[in-house]
C-alpha positions as CSV (number, residue, x, y, z in Angstrom):
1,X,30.5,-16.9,-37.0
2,X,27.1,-15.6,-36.1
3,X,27.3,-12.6,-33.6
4,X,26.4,-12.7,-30.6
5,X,22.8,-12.2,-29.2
6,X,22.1,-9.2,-27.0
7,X,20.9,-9.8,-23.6
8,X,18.0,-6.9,-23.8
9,X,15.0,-9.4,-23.9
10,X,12.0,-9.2,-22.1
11,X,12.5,-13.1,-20.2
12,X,16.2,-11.8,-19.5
13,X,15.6,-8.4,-18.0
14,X,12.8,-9.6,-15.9
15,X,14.5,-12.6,-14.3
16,X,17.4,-10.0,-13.6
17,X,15.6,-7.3,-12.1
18,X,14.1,-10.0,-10.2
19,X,17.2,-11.4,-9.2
20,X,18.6,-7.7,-8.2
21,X,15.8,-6.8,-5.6
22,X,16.1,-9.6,-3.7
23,X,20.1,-10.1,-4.1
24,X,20.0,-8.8,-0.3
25,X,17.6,-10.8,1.2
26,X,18.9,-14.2,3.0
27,X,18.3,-17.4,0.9
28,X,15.5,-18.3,3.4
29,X,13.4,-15.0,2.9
30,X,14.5,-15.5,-0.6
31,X,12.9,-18.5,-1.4
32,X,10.1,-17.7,1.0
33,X,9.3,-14.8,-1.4
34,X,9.4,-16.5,-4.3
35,X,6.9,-19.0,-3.1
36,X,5.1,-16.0,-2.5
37,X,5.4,-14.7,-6.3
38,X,5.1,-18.4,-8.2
39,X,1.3,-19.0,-6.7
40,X,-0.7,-16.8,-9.2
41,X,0.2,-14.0,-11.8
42,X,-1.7,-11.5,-9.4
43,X,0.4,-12.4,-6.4
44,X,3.4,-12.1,-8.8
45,X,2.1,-8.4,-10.0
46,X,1.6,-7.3,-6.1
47,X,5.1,-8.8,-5.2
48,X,7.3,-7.2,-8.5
49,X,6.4,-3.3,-8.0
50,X,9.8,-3.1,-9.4
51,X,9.3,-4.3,-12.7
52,X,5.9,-1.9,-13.3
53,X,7.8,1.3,-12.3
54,X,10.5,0.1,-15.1
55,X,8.2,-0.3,-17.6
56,X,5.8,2.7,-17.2
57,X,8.0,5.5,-16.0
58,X,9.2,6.6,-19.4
59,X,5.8,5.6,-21.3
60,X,4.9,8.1,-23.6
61,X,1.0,7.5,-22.9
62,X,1.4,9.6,-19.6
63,X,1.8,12.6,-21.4
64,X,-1.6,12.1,-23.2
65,X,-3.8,12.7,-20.4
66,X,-1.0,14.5,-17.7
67,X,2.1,14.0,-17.7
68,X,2.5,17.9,-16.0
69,X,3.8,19.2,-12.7
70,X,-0.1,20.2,-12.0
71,X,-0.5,16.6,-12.5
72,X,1.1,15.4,-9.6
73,X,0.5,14.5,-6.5
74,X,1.5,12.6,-3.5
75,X,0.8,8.8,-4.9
76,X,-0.1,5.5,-2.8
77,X,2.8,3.7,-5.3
78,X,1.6,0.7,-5.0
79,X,-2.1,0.9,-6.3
80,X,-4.0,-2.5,-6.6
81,X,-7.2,-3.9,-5.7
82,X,-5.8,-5.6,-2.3
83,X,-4.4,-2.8,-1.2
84,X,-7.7,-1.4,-0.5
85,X,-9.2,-2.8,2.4
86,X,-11.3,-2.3,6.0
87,X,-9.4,-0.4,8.3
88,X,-9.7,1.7,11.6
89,X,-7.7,2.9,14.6
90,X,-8.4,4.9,18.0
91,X,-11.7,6.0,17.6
92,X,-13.0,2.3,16.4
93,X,-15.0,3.1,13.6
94,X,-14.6,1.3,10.6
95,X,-13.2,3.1,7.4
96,X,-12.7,1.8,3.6
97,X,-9.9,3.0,1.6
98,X,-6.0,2.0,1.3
99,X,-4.5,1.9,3.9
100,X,-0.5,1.8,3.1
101,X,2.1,3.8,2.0
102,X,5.3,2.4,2.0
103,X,5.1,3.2,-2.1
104,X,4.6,6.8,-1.3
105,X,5.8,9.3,-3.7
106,X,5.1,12.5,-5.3
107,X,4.0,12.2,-9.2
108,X,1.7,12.1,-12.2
109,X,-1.3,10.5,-10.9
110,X,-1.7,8.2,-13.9
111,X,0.6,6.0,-12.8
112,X,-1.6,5.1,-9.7
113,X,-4.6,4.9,-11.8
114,X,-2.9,2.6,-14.8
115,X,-1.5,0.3,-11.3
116,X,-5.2,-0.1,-10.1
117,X,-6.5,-0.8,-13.7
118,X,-3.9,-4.1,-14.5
119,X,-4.5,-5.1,-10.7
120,X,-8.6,-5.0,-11.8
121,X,-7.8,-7.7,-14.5
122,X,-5.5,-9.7,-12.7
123,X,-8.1,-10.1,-9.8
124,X,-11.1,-10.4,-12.1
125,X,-9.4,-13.5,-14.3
126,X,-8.5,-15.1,-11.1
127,X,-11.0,-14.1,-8.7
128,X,-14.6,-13.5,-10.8
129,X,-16.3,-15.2,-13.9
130,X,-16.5,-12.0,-15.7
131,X,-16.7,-12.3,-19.3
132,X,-14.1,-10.2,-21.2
133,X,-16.9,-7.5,-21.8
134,X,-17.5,-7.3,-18.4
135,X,-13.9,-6.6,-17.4
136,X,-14.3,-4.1,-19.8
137,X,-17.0,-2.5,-18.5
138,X,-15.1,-2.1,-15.2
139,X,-12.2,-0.5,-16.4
140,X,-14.6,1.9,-17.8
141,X,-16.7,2.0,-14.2
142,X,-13.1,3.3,-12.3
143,X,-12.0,5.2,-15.0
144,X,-15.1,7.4,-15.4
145,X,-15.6,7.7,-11.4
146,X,-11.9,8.4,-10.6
147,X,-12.4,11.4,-12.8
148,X,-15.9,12.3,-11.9
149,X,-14.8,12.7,-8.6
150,X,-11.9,14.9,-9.5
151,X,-14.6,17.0,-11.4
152,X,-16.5,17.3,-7.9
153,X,-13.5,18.6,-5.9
154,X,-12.6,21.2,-8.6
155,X,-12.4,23.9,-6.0
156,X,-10.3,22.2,-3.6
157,X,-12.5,20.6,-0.8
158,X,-11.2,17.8,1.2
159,X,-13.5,14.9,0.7
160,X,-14.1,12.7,3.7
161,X,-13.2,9.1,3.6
162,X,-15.8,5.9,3.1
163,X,-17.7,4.7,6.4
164,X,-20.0,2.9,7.5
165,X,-22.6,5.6,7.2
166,X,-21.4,6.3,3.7
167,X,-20.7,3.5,2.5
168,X,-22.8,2.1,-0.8
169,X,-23.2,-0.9,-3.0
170,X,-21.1,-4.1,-2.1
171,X,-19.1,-2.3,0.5
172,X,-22.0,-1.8,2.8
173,X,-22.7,-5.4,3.6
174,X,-18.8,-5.7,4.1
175,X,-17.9,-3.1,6.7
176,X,-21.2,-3.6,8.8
177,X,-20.0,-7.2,9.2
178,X,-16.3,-6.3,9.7
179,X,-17.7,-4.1,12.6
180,X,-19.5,-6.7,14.2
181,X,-16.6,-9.5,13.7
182,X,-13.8,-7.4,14.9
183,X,-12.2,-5.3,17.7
184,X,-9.7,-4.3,19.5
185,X,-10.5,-6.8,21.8
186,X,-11.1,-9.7,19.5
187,X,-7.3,-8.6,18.3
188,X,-5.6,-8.5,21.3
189,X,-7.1,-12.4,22.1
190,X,-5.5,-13.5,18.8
191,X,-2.3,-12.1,18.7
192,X,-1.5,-11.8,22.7
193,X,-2.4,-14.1,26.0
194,X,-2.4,-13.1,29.7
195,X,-0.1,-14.3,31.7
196,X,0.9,-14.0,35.4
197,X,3.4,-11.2,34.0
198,X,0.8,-9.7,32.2
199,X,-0.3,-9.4,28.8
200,X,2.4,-10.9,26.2
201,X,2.3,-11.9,23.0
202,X,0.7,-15.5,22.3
203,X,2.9,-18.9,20.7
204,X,2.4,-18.2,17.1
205,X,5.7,-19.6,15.7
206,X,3.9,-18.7,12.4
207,X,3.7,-15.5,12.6
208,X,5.5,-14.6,15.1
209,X,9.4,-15.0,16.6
210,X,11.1,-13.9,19.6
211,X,13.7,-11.3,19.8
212,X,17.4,-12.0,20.5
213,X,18.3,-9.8,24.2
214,X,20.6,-7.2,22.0
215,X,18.0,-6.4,19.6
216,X,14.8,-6.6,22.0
217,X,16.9,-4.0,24.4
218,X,17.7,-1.6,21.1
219,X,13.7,-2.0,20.0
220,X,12.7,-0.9,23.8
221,X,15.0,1.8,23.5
222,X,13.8,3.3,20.4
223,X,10.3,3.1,20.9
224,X,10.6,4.8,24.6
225,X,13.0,7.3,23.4
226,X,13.7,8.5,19.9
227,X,9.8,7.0,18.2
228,X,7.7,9.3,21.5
229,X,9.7,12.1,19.9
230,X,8.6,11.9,16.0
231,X,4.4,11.9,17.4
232,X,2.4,14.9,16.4
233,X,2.0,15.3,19.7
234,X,5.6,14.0,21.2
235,X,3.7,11.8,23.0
236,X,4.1,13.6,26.6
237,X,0.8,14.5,26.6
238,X,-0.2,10.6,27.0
239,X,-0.9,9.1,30.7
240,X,1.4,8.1,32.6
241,X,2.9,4.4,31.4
242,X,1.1,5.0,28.2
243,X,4.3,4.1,25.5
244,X,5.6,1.3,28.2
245,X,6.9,-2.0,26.5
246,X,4.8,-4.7,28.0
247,X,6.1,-7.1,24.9
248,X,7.7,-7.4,21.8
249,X,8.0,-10.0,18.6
250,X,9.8,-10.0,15.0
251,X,6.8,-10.5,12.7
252,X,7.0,-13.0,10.3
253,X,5.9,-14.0,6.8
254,X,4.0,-10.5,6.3
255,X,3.8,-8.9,2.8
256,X,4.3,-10.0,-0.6
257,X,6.7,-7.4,-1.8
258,X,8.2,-6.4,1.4
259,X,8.8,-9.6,2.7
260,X,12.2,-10.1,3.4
261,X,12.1,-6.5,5.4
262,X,12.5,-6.5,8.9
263,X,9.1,-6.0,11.1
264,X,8.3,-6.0,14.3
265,X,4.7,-5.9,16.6
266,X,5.6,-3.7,19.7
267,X,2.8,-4.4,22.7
268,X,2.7,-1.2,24.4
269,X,0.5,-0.5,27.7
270,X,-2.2,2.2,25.6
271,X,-5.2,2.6,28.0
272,X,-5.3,1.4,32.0
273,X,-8.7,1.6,32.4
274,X,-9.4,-1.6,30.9
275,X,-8.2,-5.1,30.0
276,X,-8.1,-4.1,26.0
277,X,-6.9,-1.0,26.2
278,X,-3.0,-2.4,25.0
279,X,-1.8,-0.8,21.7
280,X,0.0,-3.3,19.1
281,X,2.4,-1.0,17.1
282,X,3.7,-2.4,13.6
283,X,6.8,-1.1,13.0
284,X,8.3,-2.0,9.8
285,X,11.6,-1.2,8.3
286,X,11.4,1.5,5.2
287,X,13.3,1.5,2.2
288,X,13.2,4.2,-0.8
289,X,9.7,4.0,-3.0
290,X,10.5,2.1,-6.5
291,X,9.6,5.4,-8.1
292,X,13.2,6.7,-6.4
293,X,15.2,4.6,-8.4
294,X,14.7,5.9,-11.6
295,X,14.8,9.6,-10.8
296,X,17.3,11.7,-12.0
297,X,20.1,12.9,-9.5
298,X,18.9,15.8,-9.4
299,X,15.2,14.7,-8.2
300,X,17.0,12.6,-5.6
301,X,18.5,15.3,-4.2
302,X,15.8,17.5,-3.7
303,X,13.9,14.6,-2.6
304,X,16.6,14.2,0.2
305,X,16.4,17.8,0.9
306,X,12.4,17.1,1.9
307,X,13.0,14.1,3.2
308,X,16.0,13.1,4.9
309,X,15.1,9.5,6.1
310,X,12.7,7.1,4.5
311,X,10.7,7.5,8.0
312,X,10.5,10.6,7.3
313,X,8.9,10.3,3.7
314,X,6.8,7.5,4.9
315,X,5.0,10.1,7.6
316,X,4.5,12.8,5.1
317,X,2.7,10.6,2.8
318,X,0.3,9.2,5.3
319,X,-0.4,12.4,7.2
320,X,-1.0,14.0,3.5
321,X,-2.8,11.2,1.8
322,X,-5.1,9.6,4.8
323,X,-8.2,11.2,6.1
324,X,-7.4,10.0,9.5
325,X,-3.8,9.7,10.3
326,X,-2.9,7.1,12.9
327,X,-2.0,9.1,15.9
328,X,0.8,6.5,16.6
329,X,2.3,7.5,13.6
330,X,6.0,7.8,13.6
331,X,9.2,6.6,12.9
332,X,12.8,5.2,14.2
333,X,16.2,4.2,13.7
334,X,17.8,0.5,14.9
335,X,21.5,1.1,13.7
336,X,21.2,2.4,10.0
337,X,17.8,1.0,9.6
338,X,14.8,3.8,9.5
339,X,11.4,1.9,10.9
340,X,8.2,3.4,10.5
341,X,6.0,3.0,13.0
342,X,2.3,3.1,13.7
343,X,-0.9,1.0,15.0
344,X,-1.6,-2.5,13.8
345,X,-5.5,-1.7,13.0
346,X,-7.9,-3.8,14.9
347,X,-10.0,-3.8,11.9
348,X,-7.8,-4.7,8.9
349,X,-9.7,-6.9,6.7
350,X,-9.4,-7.4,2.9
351,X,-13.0,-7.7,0.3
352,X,-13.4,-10.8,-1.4
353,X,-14.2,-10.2,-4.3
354,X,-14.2,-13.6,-5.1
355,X,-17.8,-13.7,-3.4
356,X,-19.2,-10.7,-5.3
357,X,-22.0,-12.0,-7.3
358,X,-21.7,-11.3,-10.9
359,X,-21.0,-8.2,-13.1
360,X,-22.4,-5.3,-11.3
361,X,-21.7,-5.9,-8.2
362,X,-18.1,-5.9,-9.2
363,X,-18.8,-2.9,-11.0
364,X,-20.1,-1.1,-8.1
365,X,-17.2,-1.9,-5.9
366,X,-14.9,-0.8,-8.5
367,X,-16.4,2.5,-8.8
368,X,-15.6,3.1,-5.0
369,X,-11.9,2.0,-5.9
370,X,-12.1,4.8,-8.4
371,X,-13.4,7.5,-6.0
372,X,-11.2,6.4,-3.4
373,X,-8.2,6.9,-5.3
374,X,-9.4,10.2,-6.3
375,X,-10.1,12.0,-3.3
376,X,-6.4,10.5,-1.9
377,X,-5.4,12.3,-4.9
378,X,-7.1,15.1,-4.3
379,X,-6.0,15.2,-0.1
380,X,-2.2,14.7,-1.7
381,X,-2.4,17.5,-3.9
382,X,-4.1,19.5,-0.8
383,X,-1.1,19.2,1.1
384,X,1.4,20.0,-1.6
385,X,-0.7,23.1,-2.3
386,X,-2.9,24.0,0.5
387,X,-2.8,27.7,-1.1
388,X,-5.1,26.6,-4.1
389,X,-6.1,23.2,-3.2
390,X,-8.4,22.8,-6.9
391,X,-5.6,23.2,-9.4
392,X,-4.4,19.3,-9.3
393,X,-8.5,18.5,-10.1
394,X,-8.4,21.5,-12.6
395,X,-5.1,20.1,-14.4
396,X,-6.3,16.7,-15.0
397,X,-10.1,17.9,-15.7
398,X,-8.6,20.1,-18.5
399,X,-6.2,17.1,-20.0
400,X,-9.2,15.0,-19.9
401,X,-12.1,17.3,-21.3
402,X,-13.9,16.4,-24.2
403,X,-11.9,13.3,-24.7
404,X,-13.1,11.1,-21.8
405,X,-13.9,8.1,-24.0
406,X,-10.5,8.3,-26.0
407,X,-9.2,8.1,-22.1
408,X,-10.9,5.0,-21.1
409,X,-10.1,3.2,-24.2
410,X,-6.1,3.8,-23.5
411,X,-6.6,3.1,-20.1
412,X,-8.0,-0.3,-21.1
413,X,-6.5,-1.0,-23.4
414,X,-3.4,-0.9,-21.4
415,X,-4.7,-2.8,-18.4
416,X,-5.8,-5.3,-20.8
417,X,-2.2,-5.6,-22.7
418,X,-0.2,-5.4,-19.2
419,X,-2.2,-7.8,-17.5
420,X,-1.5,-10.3,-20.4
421,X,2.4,-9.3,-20.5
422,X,2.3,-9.8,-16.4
423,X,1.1,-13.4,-17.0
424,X,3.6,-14.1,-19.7
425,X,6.4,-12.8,-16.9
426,X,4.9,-14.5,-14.0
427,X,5.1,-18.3,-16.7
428,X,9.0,-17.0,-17.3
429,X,9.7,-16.8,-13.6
430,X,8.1,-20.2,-12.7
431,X,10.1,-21.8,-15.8
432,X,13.0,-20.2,-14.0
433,X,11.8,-20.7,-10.8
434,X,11.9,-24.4,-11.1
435,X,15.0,-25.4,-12.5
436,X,17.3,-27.3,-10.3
437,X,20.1,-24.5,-10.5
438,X,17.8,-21.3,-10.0
């Protein structure tokens, strides 16, 4: 009798961690989200964070180039190409950078870097006609600038995020016209009408559902009471009628990964002084970053000790990471569910890099990926260490020196590798995927 085969296989354990994060979520999200993940192996890579964190947070390569505690910082987690984007809030000017932190954790900023690398394949195979020296030549371009702009901030300046004014290559172009195709205006006539009542949110059975009495009362609760109270400001100092609940919605069919999560849009009254002066407020429900799952219980409870709620974390990461926090920033609690809250951005618009015409402009934008990720890096480790802002720049400058070309060919190589094993996974979960039992 031949023994029996083991079950540790790479097909097996992705189809079960697979199957284990999504064990909660009803069959209807379920299969909703896995629609989501069968439609290309970049869409798959965005939607299984899960399976990236498993894989990478015991690689030995991290200790080649970091792998200290002056390495860390306070990461985005979830690090790819479309999760850098067009974005902008009260003072409606229009900023590029990323824009979301519901990865959020403190640690070795490799594991950012490595994240934004595969996603560079993944959307250059799907999304460019780059040749395979071209791709290469990219990885290089985000490599080199992430670390050149560490080198800049060595001393522990700030860096400002990328505007309109500052803006360069590629990304130029794209924010000017962002700013002329959107407002706040323009997205309070897409996602809300006026009625006799007032302003309420429009018929989008889409994207939008109404709220069951129990629930809608609990949401206008929360958001009146306990959110005003997690604000920088506690939110007295706003007008009077400011936070009122004109309107509110579940939000549907949002995310990749997250879907499944409960969200809601929240219409509150903002401004009076004019017709498009209403707030939308995107609250969406928190759960621990995948990095939490694999630390050790010790980590966990330390973590807790910093960070009692997942609100909580979810704050601290924006307020540490972003140039310009969202002054709606907050957080709240319906039942045993932790919410974060803050403004849906009136500017929110993704690049498509599927228009970029040929090598270098992709290399140019991919060189402002690199610098953007580096001076969140560098604003993390600020607020970690405000007493000697430089040493996370100093730390990596000093793994990296004199080896910068040894650096970029492991980087590459990996992104290269991963990005092949990622479609290999995403071909075992369609097989799966499509069989009459799954």
């Amino acid at each position: 009798m031949s023994p029996p085969l083991t079950r540790h296989n790479r097909p097996r354990r992705v189809l079960d961690a697979i199957e284990a994060a999504n064990a909660t979520l009803s069959e209807g999200d379920r299969q909703a989200k896995y629609a989501k993940l069968a439609e290309s192996p970049y869409r798959f890579f965005r939607g299984t964070n899960h399976l990236y964190w498993d894989d990478v947070w015991y690689d030995w390569r991290f200790s080649l180039y970091g792998g200290l505690p002056a390495t860390q910082t306070w990461l985005q987690g979830d690090a790819h190409a479309y999760n850098f984007g067009a974005y902008g809030h009260h003072d409606d000017a229009v900023r590029y950078g990323m824009d979301d932190f519901d990865d959020a954790l403190v640690s070795d900023y490799q594991y950012d870097l490595w994240r934004l690398a595969i996603s560079l394949v993944l959307d250059a195979r799907e999304n460019t006609e780059l040749s395979g020296k071209a791709v290469r030549k990219a990885l290089k371009a985000l490599v080199t600038s992430y670390h050149d702009e560490l080198a800049r901030h060595a001393e522990g300046e700030v860096p400002g995020a990328v505007t309109l004014a500052t803006a360069t290559g590629p990304l130029g172009p794209f924010m000017k016209k962002v700013g002329k195709k959107k407002s706040r205006a323009k997205m309070l006539d897409k996602w809300t009408q006026l009625t006799e009542e007032g302003r309420r949110f429009a018929e989008r059975p889409d994207k939008l559902a109404a709220l069951p009495a129990h629930l809608a009362s609990q949401l206008r609760k929360a958001v009146e009471e306990e959110y005003r109270q997690t604000l920088r400001s506690a939110g007295d100092e706003a007008e009077e009628g400011h936070f009122r609940v004109k309107d509110m919605a579940r939000r549907l069919d949002a995310g990749t990964g997250s879907l499944g999560l409960e969200r809601y849009y929240v219409l509150i009254e903002g401004g009076q002084d004019h017709e498009h002066d209403d707030v939308i407020l995107d609250i969406k429900q928190q759960v621990p970053p995948e990095g939490w799952r694999l630390m050790g219980a010790v980590e966990k409870r330390a973590w807790r000790r910093a960070f009692p709620h997942e609100g909580m974390r979810h704050a601290a990461a924006f307020l540490a990471i972003a140039e310009h926090p969202d002054p709606y920033l907050g957080w709240l609690h319906l039942g045993d569910r932790v919410f974060s809250v803050r403004e849906r951005s009136p500017y929110k618009e993704d690049f498509p890099t599927h228009k970029l015409d040929g090598a270098k402009a992709y290399r140019k934008l991919v060189e402002q990926w690199g610098r953007i990720l580096a001076r969140e890096h560098l604003r993390g480790a600020h607020a970690l260490n405000p007493e000697d802002p430089g040493s996370f720049a100093r730390a990596v400058g000093a793994c990296v020196e004199g080896r910068m070309e040894r650096c970029v060919d492991m980087v590459t190589t990996l992104a290269l590798n991963y990005a092949d094993c990622v479609r290999q996974d995403y071909r075992t979960f369609l097989a799966w995927n499509d069989e009459p039992s799954a």
